[in-house]
C-alpha positions in Angstrom: 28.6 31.7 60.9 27.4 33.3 57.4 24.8 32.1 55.3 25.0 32.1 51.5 22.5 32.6 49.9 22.0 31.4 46.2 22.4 33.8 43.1 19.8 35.8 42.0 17.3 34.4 45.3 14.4 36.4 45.8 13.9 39.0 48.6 11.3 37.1 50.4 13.3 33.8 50.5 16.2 36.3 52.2 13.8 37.7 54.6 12.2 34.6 55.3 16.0 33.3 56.4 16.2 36.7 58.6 12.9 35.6 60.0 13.3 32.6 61.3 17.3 33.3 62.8 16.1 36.2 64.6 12.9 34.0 66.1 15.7 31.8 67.7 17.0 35.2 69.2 20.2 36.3 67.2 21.2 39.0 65.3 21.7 39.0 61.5 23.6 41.4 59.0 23.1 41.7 55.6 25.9 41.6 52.6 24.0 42.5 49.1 26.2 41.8 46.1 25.0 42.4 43.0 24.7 38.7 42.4 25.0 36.9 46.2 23.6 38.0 49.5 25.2 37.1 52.3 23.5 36.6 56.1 25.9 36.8 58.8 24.8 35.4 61.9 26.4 37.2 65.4 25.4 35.1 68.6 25.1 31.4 69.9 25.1 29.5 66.8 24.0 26.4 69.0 20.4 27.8 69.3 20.1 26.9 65.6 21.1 23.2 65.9 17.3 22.2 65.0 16.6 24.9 62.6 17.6 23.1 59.7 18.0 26.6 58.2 20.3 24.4 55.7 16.7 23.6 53.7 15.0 26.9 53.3 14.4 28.0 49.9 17.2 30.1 48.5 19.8 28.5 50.9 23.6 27.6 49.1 25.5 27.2 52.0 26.4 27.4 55.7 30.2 28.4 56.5 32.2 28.4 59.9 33.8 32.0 60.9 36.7 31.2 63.2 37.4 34.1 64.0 36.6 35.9 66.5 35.6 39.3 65.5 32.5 38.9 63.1 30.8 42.2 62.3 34.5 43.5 60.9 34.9 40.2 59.1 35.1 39.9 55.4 33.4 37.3 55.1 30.2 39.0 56.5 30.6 41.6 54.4 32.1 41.1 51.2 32.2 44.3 49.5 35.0 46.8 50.9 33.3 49.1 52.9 33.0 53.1 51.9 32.9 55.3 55.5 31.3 58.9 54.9 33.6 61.5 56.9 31.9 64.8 56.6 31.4 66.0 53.2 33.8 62.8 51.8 34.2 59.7 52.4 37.2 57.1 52.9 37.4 53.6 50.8 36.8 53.1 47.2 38.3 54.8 44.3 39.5 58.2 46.6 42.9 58.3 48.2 42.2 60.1 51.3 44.7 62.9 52.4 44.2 63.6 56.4 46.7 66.3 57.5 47.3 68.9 60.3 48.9 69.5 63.3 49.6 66.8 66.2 48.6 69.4 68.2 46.2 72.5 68.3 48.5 75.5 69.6 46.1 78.5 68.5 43.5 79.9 65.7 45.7 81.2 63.7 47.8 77.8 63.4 44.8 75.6 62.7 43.2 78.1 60.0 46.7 78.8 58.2 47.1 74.9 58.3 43.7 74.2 57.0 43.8 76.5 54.0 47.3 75.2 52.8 46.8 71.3 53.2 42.7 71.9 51.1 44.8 73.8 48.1 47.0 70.9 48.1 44.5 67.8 48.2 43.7 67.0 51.4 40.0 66.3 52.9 40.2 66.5 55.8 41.9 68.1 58.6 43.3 66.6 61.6 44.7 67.7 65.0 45.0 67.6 68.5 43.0 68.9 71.4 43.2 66.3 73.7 46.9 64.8 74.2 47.4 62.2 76.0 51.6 62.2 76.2 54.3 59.9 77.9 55.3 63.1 79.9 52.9 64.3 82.4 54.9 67.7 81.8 54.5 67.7 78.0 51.6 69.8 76.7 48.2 68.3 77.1 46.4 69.9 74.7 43.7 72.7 74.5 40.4 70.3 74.7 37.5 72.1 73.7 38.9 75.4 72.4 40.9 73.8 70.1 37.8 71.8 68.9 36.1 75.3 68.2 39.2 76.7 66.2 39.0 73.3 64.4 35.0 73.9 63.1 36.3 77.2 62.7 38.7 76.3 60.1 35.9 73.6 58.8 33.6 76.3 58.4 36.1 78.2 56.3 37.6 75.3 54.1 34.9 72.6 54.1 37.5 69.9 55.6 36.4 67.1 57.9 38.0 67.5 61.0 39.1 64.1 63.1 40.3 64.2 66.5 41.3 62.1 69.3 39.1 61.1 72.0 40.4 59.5 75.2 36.9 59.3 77.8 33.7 59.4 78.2 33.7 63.4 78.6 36.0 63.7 75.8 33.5 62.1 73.4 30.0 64.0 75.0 32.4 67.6 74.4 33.9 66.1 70.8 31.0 65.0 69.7 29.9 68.5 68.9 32.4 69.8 66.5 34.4 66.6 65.2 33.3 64.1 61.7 34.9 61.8 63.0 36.8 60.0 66.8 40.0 58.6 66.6 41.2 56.4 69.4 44.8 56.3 69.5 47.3 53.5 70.2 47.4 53.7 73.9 43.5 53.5 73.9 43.1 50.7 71.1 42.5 47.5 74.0 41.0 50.8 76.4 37.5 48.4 76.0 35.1 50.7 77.6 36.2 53.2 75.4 35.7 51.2 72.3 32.4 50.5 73.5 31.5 54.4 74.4 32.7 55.4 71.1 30.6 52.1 69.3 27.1 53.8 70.9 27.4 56.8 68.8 27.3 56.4 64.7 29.9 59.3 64.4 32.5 57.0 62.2 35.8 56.4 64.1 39.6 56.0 63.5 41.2 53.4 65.1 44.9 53.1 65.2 47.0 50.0 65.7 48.3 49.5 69.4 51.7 50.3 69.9 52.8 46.2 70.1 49.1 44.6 69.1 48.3 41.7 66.5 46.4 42.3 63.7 43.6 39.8 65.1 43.8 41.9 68.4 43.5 45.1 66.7 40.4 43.7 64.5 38.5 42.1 67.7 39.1 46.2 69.1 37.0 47.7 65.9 34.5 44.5 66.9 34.1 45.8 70.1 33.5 49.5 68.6 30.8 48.2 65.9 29.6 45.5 67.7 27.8 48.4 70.1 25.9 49.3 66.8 28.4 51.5 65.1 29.7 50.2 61.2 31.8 53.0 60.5 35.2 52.2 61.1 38.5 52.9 59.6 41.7 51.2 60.7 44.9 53.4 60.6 48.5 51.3 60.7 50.9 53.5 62.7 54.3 51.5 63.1 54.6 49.1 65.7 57.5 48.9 68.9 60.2 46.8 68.0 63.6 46.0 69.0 64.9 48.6 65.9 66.1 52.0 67.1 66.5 53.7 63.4 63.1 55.0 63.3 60.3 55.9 66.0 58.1 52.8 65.3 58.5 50.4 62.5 55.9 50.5 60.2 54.3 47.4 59.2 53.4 48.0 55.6 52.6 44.1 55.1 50.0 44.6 57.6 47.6 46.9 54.4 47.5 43.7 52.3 47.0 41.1 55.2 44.3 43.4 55.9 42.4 43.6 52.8 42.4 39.5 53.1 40.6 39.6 56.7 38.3 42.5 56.3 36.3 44.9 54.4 37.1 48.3 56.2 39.4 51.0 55.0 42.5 51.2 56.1 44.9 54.0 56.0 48.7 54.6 56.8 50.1 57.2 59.4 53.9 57.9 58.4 55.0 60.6 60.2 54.4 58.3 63.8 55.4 55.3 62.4 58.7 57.1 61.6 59.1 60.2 63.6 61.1 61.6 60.9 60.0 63.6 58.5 62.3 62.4 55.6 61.2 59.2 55.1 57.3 60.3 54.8 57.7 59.9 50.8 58.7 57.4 50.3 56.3 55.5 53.2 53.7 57.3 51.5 54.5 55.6 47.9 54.5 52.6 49.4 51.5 52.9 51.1 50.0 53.3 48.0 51.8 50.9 46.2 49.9 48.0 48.6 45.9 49.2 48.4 46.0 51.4 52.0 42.9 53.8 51.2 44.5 56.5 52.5 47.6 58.8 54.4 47.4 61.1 57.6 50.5 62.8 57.3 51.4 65.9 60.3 51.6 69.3 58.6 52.4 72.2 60.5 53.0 75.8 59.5 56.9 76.3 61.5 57.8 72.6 62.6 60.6 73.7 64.5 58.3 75.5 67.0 55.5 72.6 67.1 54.4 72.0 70.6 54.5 68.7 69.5 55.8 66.2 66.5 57.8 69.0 65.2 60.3 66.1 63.8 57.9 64.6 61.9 56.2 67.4 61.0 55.8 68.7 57.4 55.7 72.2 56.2 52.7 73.2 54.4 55.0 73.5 51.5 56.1 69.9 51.6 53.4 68.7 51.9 51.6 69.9 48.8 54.9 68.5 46.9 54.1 65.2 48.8 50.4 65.3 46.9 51.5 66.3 43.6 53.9 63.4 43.8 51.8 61.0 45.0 49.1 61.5 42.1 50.7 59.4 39.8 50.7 56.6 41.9 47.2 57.0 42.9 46.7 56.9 39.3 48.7 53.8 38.5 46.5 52.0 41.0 43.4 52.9 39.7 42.4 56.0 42.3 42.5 59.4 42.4 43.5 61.8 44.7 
């Protein structure tokens, strides 16, 4: 449930509501807009039967959440949501541009990639170190030498870097080079995870499971900042259907469904909902064209010698055409990128 409070109330009249919630032992979160505040409440709403916490002073109104998840739930937080990565941030005005590798393969790679996709418009960098693949004889990853080639190349640029975690050890060794965790499809219902990932305030990137509602997938960034940990950013990365013509089919109706249900940034990942590199444009226009906050798009330096992704892979040249044709339509929407 969420408590509205009236326009304009005082601060004591809100922290008297906080007060006397918390005394009947649950938890509250505040929403400050510039006119209304907003209380959510997160716990047995049936302690409160007697409260009559309909009466205090500043009180408008008590409303239902249905839904499950509650911490991720727009109506607990109306404002959209602005996640600091690093030196930037994703949500608001900014289009954020992550690109990289699917995989780390050396130094050299991640530096040369790093350079190229910063002089073109990106923020931050992203790529591979720990691989979790459908093959058990496809490469795995470097683990944590490719995470010091990837503060490497942060030193040098001043990119975020993002990469995959997939355990408990993967998170204690990331932890110490990365801005920010991203749990992939294949981990997004991996609860204990979620939860491992939710006890640090490192901001994660939570991508859509390969067949998974968009109620499922919001209840999985519950469980993440329901262990104390707001910063959240949901990535839509296609979804399995029955159609053949392309890797995953992107949901791109999923952006604007989104923005109805919740106030966290969400971003689109082309180059796996697609798994071909020619139809990144275009994805990426539309991506736009809906609100999504931001694009991770694969860059490497030779695609047809990628370890992995090479398909969907963009040179370094592409991709800073990609940017400088996606800056008008950042513009038309009102961003910048």
């Amino acid at each position: 449930m969420i408590i509205v409070m009236k326009p304009n109330v005082s601060t004591q009249a809100i922290d008297n509501v906080v007060s006397i919630v918390e005394e009947y032992g649950l938890d509250t979160h505040l929403s400050r807009g510039k006119q209304v505040t907003i209380i959510g409440i997160v716990g047995d709403k049936s302690l409160l039967h007697d409260s009559n916490i309909q009466l205090l002073d500043g009180v408008d109104k008590i409303v239902q959440v249905t839904e499950s998840y509650k911490l991720a739930n727009k109506q607990f937080h109306v404002s959209p949501s602005i996640i600091p990565v690093g030196n930037t941030f994703i949500g608001g005005d900014q289009i954020t541009i992550m690109a990289g590798p699917c995989a780390i393969e050396s130094a050299e790679q991640v530096m040369e990639t790093a350079i190229k996709i910063k002089a073109a418009g990106a923020t931050i960098l992203r790529g591979g170190a720990y691989k979790p693949r459908t093959s058990p004889y496809s490469f795995q990853g470097l683990e944590e030498e490719g995470l010091k080639y990837m503060a490497a190349a942060r030193e040098a640029t001043g990119l975020a870097i993002v990469c995959e975690v997939i355990s408990k050890e993967s998170i204690e060794i990331a932890s110490k080079y990365v801005d920010m965790f991203q749990i992939g499809a294949r981990n997004m219902q991996n609860f204990y995870l979620l939860k491992e990932v939710g006890k640090t305030q490192i901001p994660v990137l939570l991508k859509r499971g390969l067949a998974s509602t968009i109620d499922e997938w919001l209840n999985a960034a519950e469980y993440i900042m329901s262990e104390g940990n707001p910063n959240v950013v949901l990535c839509e990365r296609g979804i399995r259907t029955y159609e053949t013509a392309t890797r995953n089919t992107l949901d791109i109706s999923a952006v604007p469904v989104l923005k109805s249900k919740t106030h966290l940034p969400v971003i689109i990942d082309p180059s796996h909902a697609t798994g071909v590199r020619d139809y990144i444009l275009p994805l990426s226009k539309a991506a736009l064209a809906v609100g999504a906050d931001g694009l991770m798009i694969e860059v490497h330096p030779n695609p047809a010698a990628a370890m992995s992704d090479g398909p969907q892979s963009l040179t370094p040249e592409d991709f800073h055409s990609l940017c400088d044709e996606l800056r008008p339509y950042a513009k038309l929407s009102g961003r910048y990128l």
